[in-house]
C-alpha positions as CSV (number, residue, x, y, z in Angstrom):
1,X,166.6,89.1,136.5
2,X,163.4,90.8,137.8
3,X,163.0,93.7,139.0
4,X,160.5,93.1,141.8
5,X,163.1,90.6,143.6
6,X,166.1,92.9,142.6
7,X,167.9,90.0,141.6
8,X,170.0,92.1,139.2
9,X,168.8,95.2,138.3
10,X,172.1,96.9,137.4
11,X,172.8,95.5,134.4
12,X,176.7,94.5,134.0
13,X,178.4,97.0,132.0
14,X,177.7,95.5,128.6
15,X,179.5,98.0,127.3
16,X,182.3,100.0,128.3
17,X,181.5,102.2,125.0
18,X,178.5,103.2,124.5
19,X,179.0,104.7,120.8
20,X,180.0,103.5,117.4
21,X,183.7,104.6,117.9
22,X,183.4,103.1,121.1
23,X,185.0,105.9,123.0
24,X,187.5,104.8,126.0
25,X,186.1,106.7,128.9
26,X,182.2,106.6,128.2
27,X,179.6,104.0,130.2
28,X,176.9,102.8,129.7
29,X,175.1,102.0,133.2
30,X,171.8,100.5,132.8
31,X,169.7,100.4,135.8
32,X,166.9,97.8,136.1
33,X,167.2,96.8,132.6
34,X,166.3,93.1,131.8
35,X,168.2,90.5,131.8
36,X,165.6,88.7,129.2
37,X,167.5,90.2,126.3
38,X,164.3,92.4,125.7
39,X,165.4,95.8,126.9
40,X,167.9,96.7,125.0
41,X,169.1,94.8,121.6
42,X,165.8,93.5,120.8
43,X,166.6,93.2,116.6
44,X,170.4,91.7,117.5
45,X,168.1,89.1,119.8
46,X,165.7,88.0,117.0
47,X,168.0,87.7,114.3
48,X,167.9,84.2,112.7
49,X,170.8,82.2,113.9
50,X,172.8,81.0,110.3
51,X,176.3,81.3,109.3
52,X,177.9,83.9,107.1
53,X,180.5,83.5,104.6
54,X,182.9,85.8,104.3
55,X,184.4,86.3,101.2
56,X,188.2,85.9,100.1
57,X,188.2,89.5,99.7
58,X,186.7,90.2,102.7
59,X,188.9,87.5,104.9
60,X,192.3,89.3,103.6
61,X,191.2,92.6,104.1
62,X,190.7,91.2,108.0
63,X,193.2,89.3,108.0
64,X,195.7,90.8,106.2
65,X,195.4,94.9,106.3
66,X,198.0,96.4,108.3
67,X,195.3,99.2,109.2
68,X,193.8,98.0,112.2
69,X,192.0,101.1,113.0
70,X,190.4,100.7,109.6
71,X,189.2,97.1,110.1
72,X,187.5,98.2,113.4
73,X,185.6,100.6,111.6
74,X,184.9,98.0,109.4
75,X,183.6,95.2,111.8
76,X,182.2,98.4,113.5
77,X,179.7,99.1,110.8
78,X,178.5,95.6,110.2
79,X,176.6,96.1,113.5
80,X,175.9,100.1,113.4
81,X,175.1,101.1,109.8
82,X,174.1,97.3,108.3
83,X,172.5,96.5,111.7
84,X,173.8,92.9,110.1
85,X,174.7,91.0,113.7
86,X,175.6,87.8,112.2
87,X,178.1,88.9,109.6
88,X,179.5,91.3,112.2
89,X,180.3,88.3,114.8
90,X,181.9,86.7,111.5
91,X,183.8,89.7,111.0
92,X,184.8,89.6,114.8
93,X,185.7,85.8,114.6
94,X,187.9,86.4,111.7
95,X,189.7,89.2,113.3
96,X,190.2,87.5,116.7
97,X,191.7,84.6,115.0
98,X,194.6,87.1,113.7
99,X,195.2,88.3,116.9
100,X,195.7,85.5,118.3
101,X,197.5,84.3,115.9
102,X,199.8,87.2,115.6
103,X,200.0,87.4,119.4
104,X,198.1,91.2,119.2
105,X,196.5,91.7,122.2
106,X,194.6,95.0,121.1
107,X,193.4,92.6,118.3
108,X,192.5,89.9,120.9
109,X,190.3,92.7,122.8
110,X,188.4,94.5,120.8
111,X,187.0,91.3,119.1
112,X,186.9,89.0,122.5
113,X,184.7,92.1,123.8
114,X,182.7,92.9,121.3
115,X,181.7,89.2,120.7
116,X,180.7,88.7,124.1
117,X,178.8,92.3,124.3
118,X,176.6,90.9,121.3
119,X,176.3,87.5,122.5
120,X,175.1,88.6,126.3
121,X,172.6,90.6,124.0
122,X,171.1,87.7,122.5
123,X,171.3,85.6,125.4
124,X,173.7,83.5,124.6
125,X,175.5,83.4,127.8
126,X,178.1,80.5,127.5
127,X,180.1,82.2,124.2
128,X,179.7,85.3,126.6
129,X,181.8,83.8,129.1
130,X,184.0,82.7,126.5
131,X,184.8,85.5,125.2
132,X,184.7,87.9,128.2
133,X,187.1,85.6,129.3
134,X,189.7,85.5,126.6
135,X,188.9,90.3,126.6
136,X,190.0,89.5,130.3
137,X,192.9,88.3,129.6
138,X,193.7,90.7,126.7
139,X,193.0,93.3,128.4
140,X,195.3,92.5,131.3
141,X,198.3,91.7,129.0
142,X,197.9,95.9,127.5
143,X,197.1,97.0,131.5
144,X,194.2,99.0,130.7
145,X,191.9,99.5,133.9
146,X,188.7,100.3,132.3
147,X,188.5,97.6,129.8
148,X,189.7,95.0,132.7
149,X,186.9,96.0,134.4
150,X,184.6,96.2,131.6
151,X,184.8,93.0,130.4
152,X,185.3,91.5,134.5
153,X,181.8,92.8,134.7
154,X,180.6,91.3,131.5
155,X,181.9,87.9,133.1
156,X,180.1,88.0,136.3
157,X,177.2,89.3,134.3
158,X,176.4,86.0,132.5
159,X,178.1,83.9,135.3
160,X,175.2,85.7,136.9
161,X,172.1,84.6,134.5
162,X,173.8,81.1,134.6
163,X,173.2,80.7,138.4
164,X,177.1,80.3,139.0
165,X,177.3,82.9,141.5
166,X,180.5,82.3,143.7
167,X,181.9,82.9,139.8
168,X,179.9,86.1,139.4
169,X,181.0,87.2,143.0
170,X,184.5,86.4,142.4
171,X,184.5,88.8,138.5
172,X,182.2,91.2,140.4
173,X,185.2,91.5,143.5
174,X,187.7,91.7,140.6
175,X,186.1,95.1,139.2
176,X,184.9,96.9,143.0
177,X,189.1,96.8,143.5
178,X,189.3,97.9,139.8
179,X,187.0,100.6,140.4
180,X,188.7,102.4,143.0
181,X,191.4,103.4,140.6
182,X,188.5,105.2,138.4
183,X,187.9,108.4,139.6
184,X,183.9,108.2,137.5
185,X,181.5,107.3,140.3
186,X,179.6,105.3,137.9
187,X,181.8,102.4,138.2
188,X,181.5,102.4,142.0
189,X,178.2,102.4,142.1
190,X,177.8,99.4,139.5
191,X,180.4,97.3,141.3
192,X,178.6,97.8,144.6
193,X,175.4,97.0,143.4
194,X,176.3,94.0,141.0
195,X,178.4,92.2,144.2
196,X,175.2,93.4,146.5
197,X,172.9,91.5,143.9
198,X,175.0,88.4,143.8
199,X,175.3,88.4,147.7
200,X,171.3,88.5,147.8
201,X,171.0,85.4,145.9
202,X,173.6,83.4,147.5
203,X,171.0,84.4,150.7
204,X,173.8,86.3,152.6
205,X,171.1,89.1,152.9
206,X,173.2,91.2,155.6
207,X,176.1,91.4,153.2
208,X,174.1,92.6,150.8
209,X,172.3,95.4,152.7
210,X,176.0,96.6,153.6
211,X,176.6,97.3,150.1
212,X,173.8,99.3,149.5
213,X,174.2,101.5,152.5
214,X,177.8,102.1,151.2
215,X,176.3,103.5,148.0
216,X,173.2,105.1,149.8
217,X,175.9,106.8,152.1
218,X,177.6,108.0,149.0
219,X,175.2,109.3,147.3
220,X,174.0,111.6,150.2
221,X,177.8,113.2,150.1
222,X,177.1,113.8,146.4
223,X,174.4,116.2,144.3
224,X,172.5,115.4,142.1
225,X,174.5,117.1,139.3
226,X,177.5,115.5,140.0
227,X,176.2,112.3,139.1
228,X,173.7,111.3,136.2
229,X,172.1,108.9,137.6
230,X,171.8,109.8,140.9
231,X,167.7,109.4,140.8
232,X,167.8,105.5,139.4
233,X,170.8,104.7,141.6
234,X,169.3,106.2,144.5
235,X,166.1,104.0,144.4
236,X,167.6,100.5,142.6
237,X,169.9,101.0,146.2
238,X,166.4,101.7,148.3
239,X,164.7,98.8,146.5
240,X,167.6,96.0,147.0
241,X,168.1,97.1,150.7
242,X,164.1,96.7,150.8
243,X,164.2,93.3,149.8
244,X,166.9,92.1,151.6
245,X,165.2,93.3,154.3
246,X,162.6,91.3,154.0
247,X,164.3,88.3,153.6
248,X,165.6,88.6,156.9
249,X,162.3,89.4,158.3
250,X,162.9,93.1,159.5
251,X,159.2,93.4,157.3
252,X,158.0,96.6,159.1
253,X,161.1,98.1,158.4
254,X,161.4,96.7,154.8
255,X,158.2,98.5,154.0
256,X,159.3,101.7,155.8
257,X,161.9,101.6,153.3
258,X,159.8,101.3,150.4
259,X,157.5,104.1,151.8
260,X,160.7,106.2,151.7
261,X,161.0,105.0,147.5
262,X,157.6,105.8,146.8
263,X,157.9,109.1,148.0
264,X,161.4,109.8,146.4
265,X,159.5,108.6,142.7
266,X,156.5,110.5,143.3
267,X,158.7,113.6,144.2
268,X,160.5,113.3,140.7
269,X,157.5,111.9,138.2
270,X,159.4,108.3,138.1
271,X,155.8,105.8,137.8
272,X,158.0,103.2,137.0
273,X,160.1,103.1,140.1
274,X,156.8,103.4,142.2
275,X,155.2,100.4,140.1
276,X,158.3,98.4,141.7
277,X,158.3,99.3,145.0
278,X,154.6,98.4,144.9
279,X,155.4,95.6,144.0
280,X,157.6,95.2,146.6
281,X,154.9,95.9,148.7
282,X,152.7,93.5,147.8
283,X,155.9,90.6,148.4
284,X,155.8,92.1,151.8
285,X,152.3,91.8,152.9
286,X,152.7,87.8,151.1
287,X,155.2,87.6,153.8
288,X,152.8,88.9,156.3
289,X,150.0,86.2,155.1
290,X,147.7,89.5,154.9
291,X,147.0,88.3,150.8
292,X,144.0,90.5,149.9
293,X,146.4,93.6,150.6
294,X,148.8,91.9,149.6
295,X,147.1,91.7,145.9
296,X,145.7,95.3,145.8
297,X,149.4,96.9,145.8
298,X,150.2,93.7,143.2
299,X,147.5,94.6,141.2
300,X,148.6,98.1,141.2
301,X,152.1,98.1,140.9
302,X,150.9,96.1,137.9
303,X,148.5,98.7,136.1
304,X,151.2,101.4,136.7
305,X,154.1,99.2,135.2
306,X,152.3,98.1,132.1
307,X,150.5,101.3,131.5
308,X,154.3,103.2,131.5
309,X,156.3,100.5,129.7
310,X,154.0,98.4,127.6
311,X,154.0,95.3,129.3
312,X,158.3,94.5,129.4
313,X,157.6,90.4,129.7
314,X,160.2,89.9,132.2
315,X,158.4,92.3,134.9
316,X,155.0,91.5,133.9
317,X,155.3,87.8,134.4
318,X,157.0,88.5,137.6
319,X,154.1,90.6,138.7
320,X,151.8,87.5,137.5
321,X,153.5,85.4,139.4
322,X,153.3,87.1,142.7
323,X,149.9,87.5,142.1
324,X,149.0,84.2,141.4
325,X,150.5,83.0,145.0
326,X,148.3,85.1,146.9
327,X,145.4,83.7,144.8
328,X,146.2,80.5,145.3
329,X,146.6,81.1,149.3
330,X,142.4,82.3,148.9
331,X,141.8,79.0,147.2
332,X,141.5,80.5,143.7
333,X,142.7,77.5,142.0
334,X,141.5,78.2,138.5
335,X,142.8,81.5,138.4
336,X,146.1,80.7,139.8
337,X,146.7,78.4,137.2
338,X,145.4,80.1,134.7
339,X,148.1,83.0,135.4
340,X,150.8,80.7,135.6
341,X,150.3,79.5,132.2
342,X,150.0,82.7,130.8
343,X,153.3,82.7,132.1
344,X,154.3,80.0,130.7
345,X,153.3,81.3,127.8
346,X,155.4,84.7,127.9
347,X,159.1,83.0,129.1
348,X,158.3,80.3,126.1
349,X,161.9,78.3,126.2
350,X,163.9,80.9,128.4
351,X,164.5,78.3,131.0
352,X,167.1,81.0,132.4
353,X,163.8,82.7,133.4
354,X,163.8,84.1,137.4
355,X,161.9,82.4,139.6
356,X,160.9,79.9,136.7
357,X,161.5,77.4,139.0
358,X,159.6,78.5,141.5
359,X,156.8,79.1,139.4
360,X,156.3,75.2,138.4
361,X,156.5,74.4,142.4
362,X,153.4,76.6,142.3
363,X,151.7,74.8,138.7
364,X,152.5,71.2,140.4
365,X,151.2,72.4,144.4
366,X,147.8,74.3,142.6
367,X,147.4,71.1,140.1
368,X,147.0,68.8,143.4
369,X,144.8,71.1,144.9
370,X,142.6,70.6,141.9
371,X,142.9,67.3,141.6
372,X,144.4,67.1,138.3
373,X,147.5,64.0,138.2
374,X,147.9,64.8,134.7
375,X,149.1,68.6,135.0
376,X,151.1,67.5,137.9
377,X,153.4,65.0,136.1
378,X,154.0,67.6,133.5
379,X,154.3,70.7,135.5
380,X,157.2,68.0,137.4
381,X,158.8,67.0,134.0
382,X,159.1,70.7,133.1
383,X,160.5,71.7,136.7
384,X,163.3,68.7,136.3
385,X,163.6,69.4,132.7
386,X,164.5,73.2,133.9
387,X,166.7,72.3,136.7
388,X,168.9,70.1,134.3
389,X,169.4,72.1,131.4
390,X,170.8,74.8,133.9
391,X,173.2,72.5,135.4
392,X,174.3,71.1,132.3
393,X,174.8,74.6,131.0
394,X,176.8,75.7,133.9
395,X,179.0,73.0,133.3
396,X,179.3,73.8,129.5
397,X,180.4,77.4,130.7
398,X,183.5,76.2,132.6
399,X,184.0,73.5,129.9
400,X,184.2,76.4,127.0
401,X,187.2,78.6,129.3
402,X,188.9,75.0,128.9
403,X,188.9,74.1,125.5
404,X,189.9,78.6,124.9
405,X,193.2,78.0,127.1
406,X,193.9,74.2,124.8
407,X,193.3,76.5,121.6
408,X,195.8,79.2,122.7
409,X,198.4,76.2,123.5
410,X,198.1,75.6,120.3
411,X,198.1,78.4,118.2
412,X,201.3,78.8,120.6
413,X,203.0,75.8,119.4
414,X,202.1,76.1,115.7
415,X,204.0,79.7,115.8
416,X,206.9,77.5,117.4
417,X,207.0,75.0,114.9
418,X,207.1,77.1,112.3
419,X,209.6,79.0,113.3
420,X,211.8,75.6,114.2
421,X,211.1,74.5,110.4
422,X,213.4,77.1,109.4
423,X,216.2,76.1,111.0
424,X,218.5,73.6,109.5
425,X,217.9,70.2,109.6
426,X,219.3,69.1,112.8
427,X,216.8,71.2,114.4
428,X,213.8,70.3,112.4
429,X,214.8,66.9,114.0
430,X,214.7,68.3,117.4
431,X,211.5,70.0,116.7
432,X,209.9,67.2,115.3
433,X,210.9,64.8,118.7
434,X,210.0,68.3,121.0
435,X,206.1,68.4,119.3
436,X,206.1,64.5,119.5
437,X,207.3,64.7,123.5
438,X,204.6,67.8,124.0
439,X,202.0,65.8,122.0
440,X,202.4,62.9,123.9
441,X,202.5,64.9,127.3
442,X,199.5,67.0,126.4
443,X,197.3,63.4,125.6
444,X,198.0,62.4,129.4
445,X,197.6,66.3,130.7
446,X,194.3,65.5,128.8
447,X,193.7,62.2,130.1
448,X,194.6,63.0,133.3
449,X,192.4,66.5,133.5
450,X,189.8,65.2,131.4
451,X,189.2,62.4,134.4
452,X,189.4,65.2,137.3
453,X,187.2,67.1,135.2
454,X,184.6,64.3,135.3
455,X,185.5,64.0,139.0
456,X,184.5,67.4,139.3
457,X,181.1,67.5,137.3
458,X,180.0,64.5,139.4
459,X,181.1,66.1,142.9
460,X,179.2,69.5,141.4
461,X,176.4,67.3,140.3
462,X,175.9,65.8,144.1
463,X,176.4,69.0,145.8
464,X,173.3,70.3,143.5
465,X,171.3,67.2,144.2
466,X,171.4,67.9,148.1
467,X,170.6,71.7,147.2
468,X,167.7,70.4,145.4
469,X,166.6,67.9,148.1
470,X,166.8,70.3,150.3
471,X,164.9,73.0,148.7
472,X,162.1,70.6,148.2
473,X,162.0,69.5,151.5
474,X,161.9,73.6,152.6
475,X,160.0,75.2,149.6
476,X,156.9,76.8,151.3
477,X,154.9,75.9,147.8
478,X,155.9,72.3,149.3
479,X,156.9,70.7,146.1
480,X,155.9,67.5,144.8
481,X,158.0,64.2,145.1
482,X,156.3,61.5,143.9
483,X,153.1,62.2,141.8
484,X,151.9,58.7,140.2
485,X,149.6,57.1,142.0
486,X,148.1,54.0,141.2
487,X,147.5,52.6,144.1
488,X,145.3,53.4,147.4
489,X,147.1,50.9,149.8
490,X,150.4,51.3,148.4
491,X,150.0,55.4,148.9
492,X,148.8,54.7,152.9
493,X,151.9,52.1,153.1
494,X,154.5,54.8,151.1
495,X,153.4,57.9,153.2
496,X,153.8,56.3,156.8
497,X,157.1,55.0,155.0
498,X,158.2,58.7,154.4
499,X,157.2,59.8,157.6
500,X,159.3,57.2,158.9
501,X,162.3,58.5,157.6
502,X,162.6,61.4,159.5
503,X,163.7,58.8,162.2
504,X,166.4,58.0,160.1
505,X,165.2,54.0,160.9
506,X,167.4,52.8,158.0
507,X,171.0,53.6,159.5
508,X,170.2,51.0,161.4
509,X,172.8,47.9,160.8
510,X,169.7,45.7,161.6
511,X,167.2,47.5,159.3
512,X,165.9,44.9,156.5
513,X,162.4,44.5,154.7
514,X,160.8,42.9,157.8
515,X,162.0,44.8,160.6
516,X,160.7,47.9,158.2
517,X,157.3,46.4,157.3
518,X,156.9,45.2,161.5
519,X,157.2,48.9,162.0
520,X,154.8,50.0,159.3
521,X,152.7,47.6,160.4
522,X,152.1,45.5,157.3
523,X,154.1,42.5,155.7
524,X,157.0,42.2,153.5
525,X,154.7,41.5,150.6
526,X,152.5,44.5,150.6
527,X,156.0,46.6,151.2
528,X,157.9,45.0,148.3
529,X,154.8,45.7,146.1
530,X,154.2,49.7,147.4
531,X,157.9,50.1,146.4
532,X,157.9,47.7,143.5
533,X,155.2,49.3,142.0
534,X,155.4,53.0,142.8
535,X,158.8,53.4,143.2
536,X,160.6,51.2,140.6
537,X,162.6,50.0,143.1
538,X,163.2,46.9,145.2
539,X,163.4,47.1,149.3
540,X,167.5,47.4,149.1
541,X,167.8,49.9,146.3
542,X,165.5,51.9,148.7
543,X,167.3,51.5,152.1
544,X,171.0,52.4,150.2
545,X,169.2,54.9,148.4
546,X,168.0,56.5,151.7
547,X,171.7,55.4,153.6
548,X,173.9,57.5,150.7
549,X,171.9,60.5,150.8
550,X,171.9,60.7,154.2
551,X,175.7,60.3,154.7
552,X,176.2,62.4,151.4
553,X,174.5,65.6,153.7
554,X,176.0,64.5,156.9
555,X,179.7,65.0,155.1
556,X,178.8,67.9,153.5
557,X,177.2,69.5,156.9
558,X,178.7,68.2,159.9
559,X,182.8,68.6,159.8
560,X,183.5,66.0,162.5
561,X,181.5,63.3,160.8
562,X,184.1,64.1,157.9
563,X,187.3,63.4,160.5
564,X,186.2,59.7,160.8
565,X,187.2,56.7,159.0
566,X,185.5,55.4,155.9
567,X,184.8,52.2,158.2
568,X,183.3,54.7,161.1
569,X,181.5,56.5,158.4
570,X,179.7,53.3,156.7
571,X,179.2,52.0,160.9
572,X,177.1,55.0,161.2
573,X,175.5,55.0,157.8
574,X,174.1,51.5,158.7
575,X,177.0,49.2,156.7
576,X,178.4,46.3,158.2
577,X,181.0,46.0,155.8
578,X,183.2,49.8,154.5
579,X,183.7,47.6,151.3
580,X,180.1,47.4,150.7
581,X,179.4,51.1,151.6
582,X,182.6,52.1,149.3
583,X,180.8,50.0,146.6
584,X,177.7,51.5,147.0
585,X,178.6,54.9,147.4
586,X,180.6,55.1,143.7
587,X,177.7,53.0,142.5
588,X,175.1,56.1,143.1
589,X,177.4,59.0,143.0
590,X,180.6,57.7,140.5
591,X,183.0,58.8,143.5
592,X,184.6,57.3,145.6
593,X,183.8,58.6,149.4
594,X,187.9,59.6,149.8
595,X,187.5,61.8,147.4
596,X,183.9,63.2,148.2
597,X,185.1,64.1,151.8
598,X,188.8,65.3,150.4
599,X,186.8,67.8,148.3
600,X,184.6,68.8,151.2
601,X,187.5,70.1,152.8
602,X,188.9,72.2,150.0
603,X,185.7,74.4,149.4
């Protein structure tokens, strides 16, 4: 997250106890704390990532000790006194495998939440979701409201970081009606916020700024000693309503509200808070294309920040980042990239990063400007590299809740069989056919769901590809598509070739090499070669290429082309034949365009 862009600044509740007892009714609400894992946990997040054995003595004291109270305190000091992370997880592990095996859900909780409490700590975000989900479900089977929406808030926190945010929204929703059976404002106030953050990045700005006038509202009933953090809520609620504002272009009265937040922190000694609303500031007059203002309240938002907090990494290369745009709108090549690669520099391998993206749009635009082919390709490997690993890691989230539901089957069916062994032998026969009959039945469940799964992933993957395209197409860094060049006639033939797309010439039945090379006037040869050559491709992987896409975003987009018939659809997508567009269309995307358009309909 970053707090400039208020893309999360109240932190999920990562812990619903904030002491080593872990006391029922306390909170912990963090506002504008880091998402980067730097903030808070910063040993946990640097501990080396190996193993620990537990000992035999150890495992049946876990596993075995009909003091559960005691083994809490136990798995309780691993972390707190021996500050040992790793063996604590393995104490946690150990523990959750009793209760699940014994069917404990108290068990199930307290190690489910305390895993994923460590593990959104140290970043790791997919065993968060894991295990947030499995304290969900604990926590629902013993009907206690706080740690429901404790660990409901956990969820949506690393759904968050993972850029799944309909998931987020949906564990964020879950804990606002939570909430208003909690009399402590705090958890209000978080749920609003968290839902009002996820709502800003899913671009449905107007939502968002609802949410924060509902807390802003709120707070203006209360005083200040009736709630702690009044002061930090009151602002993080000013700066997100800011920034929405902005986004909707309401920029005069975005900075009116920031006004209002600089006062409020100058009124109560808070440099901090003013560092990001000067930040803000600066965004704003980016917006406004006034850049050399817009870099004096950068520049100072920046000296206050780092002079107050050391430099936090996550905000300074935020603050770096916004700089470097207005630098590169005054032609200040060099430094812009040299800013960006100090950033670079800072986020290391935290593809997760905010704005990461956006940042290598800027590296690849700059590198152009400079002339330099070589940065470009990498600064575009790194950019694809990035958008990958995030899809891929999305995927692995949802996969993980999967395989946790398959291992409670289990565990479920082992306590059956067990208990059928001790019948008498008749039984042990039906048993035995009963585990064969589920065995078999769960190997087509798997088959079967294992297939829709893939299904799924591909329809995912194609939804994120047109996202992508079309976020290229609208970035206003104007991202690069194509950056090897080789040669000067090929370029001239390839760039009248892309501006002739946006006449969408190739949904044409009649469009073929030479009717495309007559209206680029040139010959099939020269053509063949620009896309041979540059592309990789020949004349008809292009035109399909070009016909797919464009019917893939006209499904998605336009409602009534989805009514028609697959023969109508390929007619309009330039096919003669539906056979040929059906082939073509699972060739590219693995799905067949029944089941695109089916799937279409259900979101």
């Amino acid at each position: 997250m970053t707090l400039f862009s208020l893309s999360h600044f109240t932190k999920s509740i990562l812990s619903v106890f904030s002491n080593a007892k872990y006391c029922r009714y306390s909170l912990v609400f963090y506002i504008f704390t880091l998402y980067s894992g730097v903030a808070i946990g910063q040993n946990i997040a640097e501990e080396k990532e190996e193993a620990y054995s537990i000992s035999e003595k150890e495992k049946r004291f876990i596993t075995q000790s009909d003091s559960i109270k005691k083994i809490e305190n136990f798995i309780q000091n691993a972390f707190s006194k021996d500050k040992d992370t790793i063996k604590g997880l393995a104490y946690c592990k150990a523990f959750l495998q009793r209760g699940k095996t014994q069917g404990d859900y108290n068990i199930q909780y307290f190690s489910s939440y305390q895993i994923a409490y460590i593990e959104y700590i140290r970043s790791n975000h997919s065993n968060t979701i894991k295990n947030a989900y499995i304290s969900v479900k604990a926590a629902e089977k013993i009907k206690d409201t706080i740690k429901i929406f404790g660990s409901h808030s956990l969820l949506g926190g690393s759904y968050y970081v993972l850029g799944a945010y309909e998931e987020s929204l949906q564990s964020y929703l879950s804990a606002k009606e939570l909430s208003k059976g909690i009399p402590n404002l705090s958890y209000k106030f978080i749920s609003h916020t968290n839902i009002a953050n996820v709502r800003m990045k899913l671009k449905r700005y107007r939502d968002a700024i609802n949410e924060y006038d509902l807390v802003l509202k709120t707070l203006e009933k209360e005083t200040k000693n009736n709630f702690i953090q009044y002061k930090n809520t009151y602002l993080s609620s000013l700066l997100g309503k800011g920034k929405c504002l902005a986004e909707i272009n309401k920029l005069d009265e975005a900075l009116k509200i920031n006004d209002q937040g600089i006062l409020f922190a100058e009124n109560y000694d808070l440099p901090i808070y003013k560092s990001y609303f000067y930040i803000n500031h600066g965004d704003i007059y980016y917006k406004k294309e006034e850049y050399y203002k817009a870099l004096g309240f950068l520049k100072q938002g920046k000296d206050i920040f780092v002079n107050n907090t050391g430099g936090q990494q996550t905000n300074l290369y935020i603050a770096n980042y916004y700089i470097a745009r207005c630098l590169y709108q005054q032609k200040k090549y060099d430094e812009t990239i040299s800013l960006l690669n100090e950033n670079f520099d800072l986020i290391g391998d935290n593809i997760e990063a905010d704005k990461i993206e956006n940042m290598y749009k800027l590296a690849i635009e700059t590198s152009k400007m400079m002339g330099d082919q070589e940065k470009q390709i990498a600064y575009y490997d790194r950019l694809q590299n990035s958008i990958q690993v995030k899809s891929d890691k999305r995927l692995v989230a949802k996969d993980l809740l999967y395989e946790d539901d398959l291992e409670d089957f289990k565990i479920e069916n082992n306590k059956l069989a067990s208990e059928k062994t001790k019948s008498v032998t008749s039984k042990k026969i039906i048993v035995t056919i009963s585990i064969i009959l589920i065995t078999a039945l769960l190997f087509v469940f798997l088959v079967y769901r294992r297939k829709t799964k893939i299904k799924e992933q591909k329809f995912l993957k194609v939804i994120e590809d047109i996202k992508e395209k079309k976020s290229l197409d609208h970035e206003p860094e104007h991202p690069i598509r194509e950056v090897k060049i080789k040669d000067e006639k090929s370029e001239k033939i390839l760039k009248k070739l892309q501006e002739l797309e946006n006449t969408h010439f190739y949904i044409s039945q009649d469009c073929n090499l030479y009717s495309t090379a007559k209206l680029l006037h040139t010959n099939t040869t020269y053509l063949s070669k620009a896309l041979n050559e540059i592309k990789k491709k020949s004349f008809n992987q292009y035109l399909n290429e070009l016909r797919i896409d464009y019917a893939l975003l006209k499904l998605k987009e336009d409602p009534m082309f989805r009514s028609y018939t697959i023969r109508a659809v390929a007619k309009e997508t330039g096919y003669k034949s539906a056979t040929t567009f059906i082939k073509v269309f699972k060739s590219k995307t693995g799905l067949n365009p029944a089941f695109y358009i089916k799937k279409l309909e259900l979101s």
